[in-house]
C-alpha positions as a Markdown table, in Angstrom:
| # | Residue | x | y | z |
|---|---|---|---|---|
| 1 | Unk | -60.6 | 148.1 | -53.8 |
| 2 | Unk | -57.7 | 148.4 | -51.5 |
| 3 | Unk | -57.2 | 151.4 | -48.6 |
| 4 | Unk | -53.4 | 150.7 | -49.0 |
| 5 | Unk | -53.7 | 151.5 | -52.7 |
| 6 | Unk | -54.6 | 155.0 | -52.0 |
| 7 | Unk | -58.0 | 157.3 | -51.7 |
| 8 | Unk | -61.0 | 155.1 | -53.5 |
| 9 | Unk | -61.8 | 157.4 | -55.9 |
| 10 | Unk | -58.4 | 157.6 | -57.4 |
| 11 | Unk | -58.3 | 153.5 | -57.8 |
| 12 | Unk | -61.5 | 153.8 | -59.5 |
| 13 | Unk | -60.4 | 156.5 | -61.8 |
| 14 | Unk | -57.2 | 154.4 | -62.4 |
| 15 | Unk | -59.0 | 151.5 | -63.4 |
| 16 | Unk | -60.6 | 153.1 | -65.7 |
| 17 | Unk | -57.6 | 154.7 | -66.9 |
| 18 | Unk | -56.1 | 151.5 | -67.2 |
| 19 | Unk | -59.1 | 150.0 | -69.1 |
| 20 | Unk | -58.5 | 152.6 | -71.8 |
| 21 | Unk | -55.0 | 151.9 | -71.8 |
| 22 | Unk | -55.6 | 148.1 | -72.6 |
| 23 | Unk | -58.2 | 149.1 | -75.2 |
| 24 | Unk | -61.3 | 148.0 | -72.6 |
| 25 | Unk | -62.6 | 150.9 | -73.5 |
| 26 | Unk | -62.4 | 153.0 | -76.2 |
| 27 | Unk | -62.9 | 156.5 | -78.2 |
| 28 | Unk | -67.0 | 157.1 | -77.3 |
| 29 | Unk | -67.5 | 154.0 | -75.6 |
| 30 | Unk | -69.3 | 154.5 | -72.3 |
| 31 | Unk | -67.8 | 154.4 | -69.5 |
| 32 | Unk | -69.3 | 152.6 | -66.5 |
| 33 | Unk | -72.1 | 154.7 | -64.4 |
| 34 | Unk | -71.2 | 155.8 | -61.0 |
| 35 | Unk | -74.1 | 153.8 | -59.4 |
| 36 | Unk | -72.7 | 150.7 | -61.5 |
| 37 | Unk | -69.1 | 151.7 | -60.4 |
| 38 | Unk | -70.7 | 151.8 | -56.8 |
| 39 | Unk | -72.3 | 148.5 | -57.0 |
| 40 | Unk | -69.3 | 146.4 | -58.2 |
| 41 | Unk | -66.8 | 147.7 | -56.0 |
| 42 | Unk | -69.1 | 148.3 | -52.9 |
| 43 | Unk | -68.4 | 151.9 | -52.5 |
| 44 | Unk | -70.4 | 155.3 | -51.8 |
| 45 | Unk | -71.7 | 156.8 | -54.8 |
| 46 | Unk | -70.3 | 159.9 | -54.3 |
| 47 | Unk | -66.7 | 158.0 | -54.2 |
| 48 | Unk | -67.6 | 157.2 | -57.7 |
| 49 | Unk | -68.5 | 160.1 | -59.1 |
| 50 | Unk | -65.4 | 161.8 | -57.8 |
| 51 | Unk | -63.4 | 159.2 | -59.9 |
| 52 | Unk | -65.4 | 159.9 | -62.4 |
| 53 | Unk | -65.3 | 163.7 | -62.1 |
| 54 | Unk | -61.1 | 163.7 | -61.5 |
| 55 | Unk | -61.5 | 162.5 | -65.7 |
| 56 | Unk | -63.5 | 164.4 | -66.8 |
| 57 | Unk | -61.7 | 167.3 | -65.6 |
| 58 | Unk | -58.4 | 165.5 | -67.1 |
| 59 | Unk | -60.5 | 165.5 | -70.5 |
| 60 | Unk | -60.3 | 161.7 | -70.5 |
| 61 | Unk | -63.8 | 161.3 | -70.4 |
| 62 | Unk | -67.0 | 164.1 | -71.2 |
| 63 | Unk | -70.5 | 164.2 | -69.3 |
| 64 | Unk | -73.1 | 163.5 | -72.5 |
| 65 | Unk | -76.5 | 165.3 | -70.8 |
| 66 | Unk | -78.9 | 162.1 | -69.9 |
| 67 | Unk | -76.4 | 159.5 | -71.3 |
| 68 | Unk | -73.9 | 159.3 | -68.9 |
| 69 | Unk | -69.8 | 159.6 | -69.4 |
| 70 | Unk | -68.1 | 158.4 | -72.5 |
| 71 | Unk | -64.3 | 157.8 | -73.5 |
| 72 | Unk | -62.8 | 161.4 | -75.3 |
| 73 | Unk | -60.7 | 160.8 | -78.7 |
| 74 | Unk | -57.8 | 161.6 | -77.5 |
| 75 | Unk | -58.1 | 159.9 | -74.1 |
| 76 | Unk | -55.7 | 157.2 | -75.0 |
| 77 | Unk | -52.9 | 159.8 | -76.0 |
| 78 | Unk | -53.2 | 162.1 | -72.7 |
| 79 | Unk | -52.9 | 159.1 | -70.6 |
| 80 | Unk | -49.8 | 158.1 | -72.4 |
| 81 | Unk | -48.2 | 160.9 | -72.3 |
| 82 | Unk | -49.0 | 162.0 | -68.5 |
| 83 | Unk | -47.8 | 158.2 | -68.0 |
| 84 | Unk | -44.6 | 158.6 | -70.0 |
| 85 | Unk | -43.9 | 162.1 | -67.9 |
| 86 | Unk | -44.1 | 160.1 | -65.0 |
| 87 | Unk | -41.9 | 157.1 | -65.8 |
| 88 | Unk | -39.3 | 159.4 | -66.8 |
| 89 | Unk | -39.0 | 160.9 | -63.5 |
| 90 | Unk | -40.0 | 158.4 | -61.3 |
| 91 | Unk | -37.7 | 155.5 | -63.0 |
| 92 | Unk | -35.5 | 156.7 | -65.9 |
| 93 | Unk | -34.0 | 159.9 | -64.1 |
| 94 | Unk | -33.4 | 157.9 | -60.9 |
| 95 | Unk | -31.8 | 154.8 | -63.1 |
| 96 | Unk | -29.6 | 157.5 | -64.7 |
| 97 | Unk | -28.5 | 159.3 | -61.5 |
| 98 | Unk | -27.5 | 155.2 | -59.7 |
| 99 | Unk | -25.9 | 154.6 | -63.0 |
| 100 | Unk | -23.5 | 157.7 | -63.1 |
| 101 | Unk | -23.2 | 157.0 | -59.2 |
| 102 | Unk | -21.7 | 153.7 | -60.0 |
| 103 | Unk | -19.5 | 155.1 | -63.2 |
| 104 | Unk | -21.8 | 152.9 | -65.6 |
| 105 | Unk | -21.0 | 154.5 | -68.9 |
| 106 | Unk | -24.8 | 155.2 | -71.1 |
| 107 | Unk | -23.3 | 152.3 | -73.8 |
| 108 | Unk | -23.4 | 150.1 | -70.8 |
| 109 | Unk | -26.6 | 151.2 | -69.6 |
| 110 | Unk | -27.7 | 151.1 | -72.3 |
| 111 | Unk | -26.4 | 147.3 | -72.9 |
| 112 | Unk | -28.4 | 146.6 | -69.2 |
| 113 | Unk | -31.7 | 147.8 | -70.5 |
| 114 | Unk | -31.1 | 146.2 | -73.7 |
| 115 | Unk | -30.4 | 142.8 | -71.8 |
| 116 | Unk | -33.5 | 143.4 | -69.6 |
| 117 | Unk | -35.7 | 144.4 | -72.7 |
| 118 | Unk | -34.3 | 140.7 | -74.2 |
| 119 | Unk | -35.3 | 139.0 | -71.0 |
| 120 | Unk | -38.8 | 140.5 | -71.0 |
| 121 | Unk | -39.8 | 138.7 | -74.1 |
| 122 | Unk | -39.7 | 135.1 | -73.1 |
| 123 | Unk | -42.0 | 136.3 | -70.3 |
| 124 | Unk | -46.0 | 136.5 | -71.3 |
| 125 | Unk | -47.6 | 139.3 | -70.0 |
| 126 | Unk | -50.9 | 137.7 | -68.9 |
| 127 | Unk | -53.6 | 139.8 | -67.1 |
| 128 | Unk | -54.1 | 138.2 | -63.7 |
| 129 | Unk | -57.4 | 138.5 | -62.1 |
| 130 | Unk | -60.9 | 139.0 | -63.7 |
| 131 | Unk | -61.8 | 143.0 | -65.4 |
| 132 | Unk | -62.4 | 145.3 | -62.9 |
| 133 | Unk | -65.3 | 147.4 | -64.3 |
| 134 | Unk | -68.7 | 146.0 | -64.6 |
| 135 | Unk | -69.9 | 145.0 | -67.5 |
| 136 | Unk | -66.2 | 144.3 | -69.0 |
């Protein structure tokens, strides 16, 4: 966990965000306990339980009584479409406004992206580090 990443409990409710998004964790599976969550990334367990709680109240995850919290169906889908919201206004509609700035025409632009989209796949996209939820 890193202070410059933001509050804790918002990195621990991205991670597991971003396990779902990789297919860590799936529809039902169970996510990681607040005491394990705790444990592994050396935090309070009330830290935890907030991450925990900011997804549940996002319907990512739901509270099974005794069992502990597990992945919704439609998790996967919420969390791609709050992500695409997001990339459209925090990269497309800026790229869009430089671009009309500059007098780029959208074939162009379109042309750019294309170019960069072409670059992209002679990179691999490896994950770097080891998982960051226990248990993974």
């Amino acid at each position: 966990m890193d202070d410059a990443q933001g509050p804790l409990f918002e990195q621990i409710a991205r991670l597991i965000v971003d396990a779902i998004v990789a297919g860590s964790l799936n529809p039902g599976d169970r996510a990681p306990s607040q005491n394990e969550l705790a444990r592994f990334h050396n935090v309070n367990p009330a830290t935890a339980r907030k991450g925990l709680s900011i997804l549940v109240e996002r319907n990512i995850l739901h509270k099974r009584r005794g069992l502990g919290m597990f992945v919704t169906d439609d998790a996967k889908q919420l969390i791609l479409a709050d992500r695409t919201r997001d990339f459209a206004a925090d990269y497309v509609a800026p790229l869009v406004r430089e671009a009309r700035a500059l007098n780029i025409s959208g074939t162009h632009l379109h042309d750019l992206i294309d170019q960069a989209l072409l670059d992209q796949v002679d990179r691999a996209d490896t994950p770097s580090g080891p998982d960051a939820l226990p248990g993974r």
